[in-house]
Structure formats: C-alpha cells, structure tokens
C-alpha angles and dihedrals in degrees: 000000000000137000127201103192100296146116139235141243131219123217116265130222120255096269123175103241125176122209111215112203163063108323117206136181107245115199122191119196126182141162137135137279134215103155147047121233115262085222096053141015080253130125120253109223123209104216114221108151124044111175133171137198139157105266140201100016090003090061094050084049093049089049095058096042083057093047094058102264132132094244133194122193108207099195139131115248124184124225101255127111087259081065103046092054091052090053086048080042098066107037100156092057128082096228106201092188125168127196112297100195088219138087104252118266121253117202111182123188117205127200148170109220104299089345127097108231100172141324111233110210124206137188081339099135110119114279126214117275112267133236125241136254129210097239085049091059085037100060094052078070118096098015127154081208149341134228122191114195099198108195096162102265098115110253082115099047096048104121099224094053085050089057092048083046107053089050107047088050093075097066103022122049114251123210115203120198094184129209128219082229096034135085133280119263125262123264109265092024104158103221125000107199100203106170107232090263084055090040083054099046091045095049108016092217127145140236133066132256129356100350074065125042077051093057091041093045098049088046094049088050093059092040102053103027097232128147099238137004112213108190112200116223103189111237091358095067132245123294108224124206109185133176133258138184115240114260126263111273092021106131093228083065113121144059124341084000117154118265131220145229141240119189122198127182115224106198118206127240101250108247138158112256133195112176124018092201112126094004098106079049095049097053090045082058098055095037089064088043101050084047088048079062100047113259119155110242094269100060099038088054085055082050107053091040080055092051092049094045092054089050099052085041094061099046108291111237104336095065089043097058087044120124096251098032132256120311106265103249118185141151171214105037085358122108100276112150116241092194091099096058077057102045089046090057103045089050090055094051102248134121127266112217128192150191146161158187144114105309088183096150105017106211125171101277080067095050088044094047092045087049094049089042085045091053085054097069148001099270132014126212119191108220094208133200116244126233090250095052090045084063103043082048102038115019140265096292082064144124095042091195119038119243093257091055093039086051098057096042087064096042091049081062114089094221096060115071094174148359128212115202118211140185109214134086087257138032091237106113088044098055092050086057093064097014100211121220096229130008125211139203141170113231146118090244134093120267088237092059081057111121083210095057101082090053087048091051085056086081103019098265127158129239113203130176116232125209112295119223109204121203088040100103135154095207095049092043098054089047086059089054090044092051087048093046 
C-alpha cells in the first residue's frame, strides 16, 4: 500500500445528529465547449452533466447520512416545485422544515470539464427572517450533536431557534459554520469554524496566517462567548483558541473570573484538490461527529480538517453525489496511491527517484541518505518495510514504531513526497508498480552488489549508492535505549 502525506480516519459509531440552517438547490452543469457564439465573443457549451442536490444545510445533512447517522435537517422550504425536489433529493434525512416566506434559492455551477465558466444565482436576496415552529425547536431535543450552517438566509437568526439553541448547548455540543451575512453564534456553542475571510470580516483585524488566525480566534471567542473558536486556513489546516477554566489556586479563580485560552494548529494532511465546494461543510460535519464521540475541541477540530482533506482528496462533491459514492482516501499509514506523485513528475518531464527500509528509528544518517536520494531527481518515494517484513527481517522485538508512525515520520520530511508500504522481504514487486527511474541507496558497497539492481535493469533504470554515514545505526540505537531503560 502506498501513503502521499496524509492521515487516516477510524470508523465512528451511529450517532443522532440535527443540522440547523438555510437549505438551497445546488445545480452543476457541466459540459464541454469548442466553439464561440456567433452572437457574442462567449463560449457554447455542450451540456453533458446536469446534476442536482440539496444544498447549504441540505449538503451537511447529505454528508452524515453518508457517513452512517441518523440524521435531522431543521430549515425553512417554500411551497413551490424547487422545494419539493430538495425534500425527493434527500430521502434518507427527517426534514423538520417550517415556511420559509421565499422562493427557494438555485444556485447553478457551470463548467467546462475541470474549469469554472459562471455561476448562475436564483431567488437567492435575502429573505425575511422566518418564524419558528414548534417541531423545529422539538427536534433539536435528544441529539448527540448539532451543526448550524449558517449561509445568511435567516434560519440562524430566527429568535425562537436561538432560544432552543441556546438551551440545548449547555448540555450537546453545537457546532457553528458562520456566515458574513448570517447571525452570530449562541452563547455556549462548542466550536464556531469561521474561514480566515470570514475570521477578517468578523474581527477586522489585520495580519496573515497564523498571527492571525491566534489573535481572530481568541477575539471571536470573547465576543461571542463560545467555548472554542476553530479558523480554518485552506490547505494549512485550521488554528484552534478554546477556553479553559483557570487552575486551582490560581487567584483569578472564582466566580465571574476570566478564562484562558489554550491554541492549538492543526496542520492539514497535504492533498491535491479540484474543487473547494462542500469542504468547509465537510469539516463542520466531522467536527460535530468526532464531539458526539467524546473528543475534547482539539482533537475534533484534527478530525474534522482530516474529514475535509479526504474529501477534497477523493473528488469533493462531485464524487460524493456519484453513483457509486466517493473513492475511499485515507492516509498516513492508510492505503492512498502514490502513483500520482509519480505520474505528475514524468509528465512533467522530471525523474522519480526512490528508495526504502525499515526506518524504524529515523536518525540522522537516514535524514542525510533521503536528502542526498531526493538531490538526485525531481520526487522521492520511500519504498517502506511493513510491520510484518520487519519481523520476519529483524525478530519479534521488532519494528519499535509501528508502520503508521513510521509512515508519517517520512512524509513530515521535505525530501520525501510519498511512501509505498510493502509486505515482502524485498521492494521488488513494488518498484515495478511505479518503475523508478533511479534507486538509491546508502551503503559502502558498489551499486552493482545491490539486490535491487537486476529489477531496475527491467525498464532501464539506474541504481546508484549515496554517501554512507557510519556510526548512525537503528539497531545500536535502540540497544543504547534498551541499556538506559
């Protein structure tokens, strides 16, 4: 199996989770496009695709039915036909809706194969905001969690679900995914998930990256009373500010003392990503689903940055609404195929380079020998002993790390873009997966002596030695560990 700097994700148990918000019909269109119109200097577009879906609210819900709850959308619809195909669109979900006193919004995507040619909006001025039900207020009761998407239509902002709100926060954890136009977040929310444009707009604050995403986060936590504050960074990750109480003994203990704050970066998993559409939903969604578990802020926030980079990572939307589902992604030390790291170079016209062993305790001969393989071409992959072929090579004791550690050690180096993870004594049958163009290997031996040399010579690749670094050694380091523990 292979990894490409990523990060798996276990399997969670059914929970009963309500998405609070402003539910839209999302049309993608796409086609392709050979020709200009002979009205205008605009592109035809031959339409081959028209696919629909609930959107805003609609799409969170669609994301945690697909990932196995009991889910409840909480939205306004109006009573026109729009409405009635979002409601046929989402079969698996109880939709509590009230009136929502609007034509329901279209919002339909155009492209042009991969390419984004116009979005097309409908019905989408901002409505009034709309009253609330009963059953809206009653299905908030009994959740394992809640998530509001909040995209400025009002659902959020509708007095009498505050109120729910507000009350069923202090005892199940709510999830917020703001909106510039929408409403503030209730007081006790458990994580709010602004973007950092939404984080500026929110705070006007100034500065990039993560200066500050800190300083927005911990403003956004005072000023909205929320537990925690999680500010998404695209591909970098999210920087989280969550409260905690002040130790015991500490003299601003008591009542209506201040509270602190602890931030925490959560980094993303690097993965290539078409289309953003859906991904700040998706990680709202696995935020509330890794709190419905019982993870503390900090690790619900990792695992909702994981959620949305697999996503991305499979396709986005558009793999998720396929007929047989999205591709499973995960990764490190979880199946991912670096055969696209591979493909991207030789098309470009570059060398793949690879390399392998144990790694079990990385030391610096290691980080000196993957620089010096890495120099020699345009990518590295790290052809990497299982757990299982380190046993069978080394002994029982052995592996010290686990291949998933192992994994991610070698992926968190620069010089590596990718590991493959095989079973067998030797690497052979992997190289000849992905045939490198060149193997390396440190050593005080001749490239010929290598065992790797007669598979390289199938397709005309090279085997080369690397400077060797004696007195940097696994097994004598983990001797020495053995001998101070």
């Amino acid at each position: 199996m292979s990894a490409v700097r990523s990060a798996g994700r276990s399997t969670v148990a059914r929970r009963r989770i309500v998405v609070v918000g402003d539910t839209l019909l999302d049309v993608d269109v796409s086609g392709t496009s050979e020709r200009l119109s002979p009205d205008a200097p605009v592109p035809v577009v031959d339409v081959r695709t028209d696919d629909r879906r609930a959107g805003g609210a609609g799409l969170v819900a669609s994301m945690l039915v697909r990932d196995g709850h009991d889910v409840t959308l909480v939205t306004v619809l109006s009573d026109d036909d729009r409405a009635d195909e979002i409601r046929a669109l989402l079969p698996d979900v109880q939709v509590v809706a009230g009136p929502s006193g609007a034509p329901t919004p279209v919002k339909t995507r155009v492209r042009v194969v991969d390419h984004a040619l116009v979005r097309i909006d409908e019905g989408c001025a901002t409505p009034p905001v709309p009253g609330t039900t009963a059953e809206m207020t009653a299905a908030l009761e009994g959740a394992d969690a809640i998530v509001v998407a909040d995209y400025g239509r009002g659902v959020a902002a509708s007095e009498g679900l505050r109120e729910a709100l507000t009350a069923v926060a202090r005892t199940t954890p709510v999830v917020w995914d703001p909106h510039p136009k929408g409403a503030a977040p209730v007081v006790g929310t458990a994580v709010v998930t602004p973007n950092a444009a939404e984080a500026r707009r929110f705070t006007d604050l100034a500065g990039e990256g993560v200066p500050f995403a800190t300083d927005a986060a911990a403003a956004l936590v005072d000023t909205w009373g929320v537990d925690a504050v999680a500010v998404t960074m695209g591909d970098r990750g999210a920087l989280v500010a969550a409260r905690r109480p002040a130790a015991e003994g500490d003299p601003a203990t008591g009542s209506g003392a201040a509270t602190a704050l602890d931030s925490r970066f959560v980094p993303a998993p690097s993965v290539t990503a078409g289309d953003p559409c859906g991904a700040g939903d998706r990680l709202a969604a696995g935020v509330a689903i890794a709190l419905a578990e019982g993870a503390d802020v900090a690790e619900a926030v990792a695992a909702g940055v994981l959620a949305a980079s697999e996503y991305l990572a499979a396709g986005g939307v558009t793999a998720l609404f396929a007929d047989d589902g999205p591709a499973p992604v995960q990764v490190p030390g979880v199946d991912r195929d670096a055969m696209r790291v591979v493909h991207e170079v030789r098309s470009a016209g570059g060398t793949v380079v690879a390399t392998g062993g144990c790694f079990d305790l990385l030391h610096a001969g290691h980080a000196r020998t993957l620089s010096a393989a890495r120099a020699l071409g345009d990518c590295l992959v790290v052809c990497l002993n299982s757990d299982d072929s380190v046993r069978a090579l080394k002994g029982p004791e052995r592996p010290i790390m686990t291949q998933d550690d192992r994994v991610e050690l070698l992926l968190a180096l620069d010089c590596v873009d990718a590991v493959v993870v095989f079973d067998e004594h030797t690497p052979d049958e992997a190289l000849r997966r992905f045939r490198p163009d060149v193997w390396a290997k440190g050593g005080d031996y001749a490239a010929s002596e290598l065992p790797e040399a007669a598979t390289l010579a199938e397709w005309g690749g090279r085997v080369v030695t690397v400077p060797f670094h004696p007195g940097r050694s696994t097994t004598r380091l983990a001797a020495a560990l053995a001998a101070v523990g």
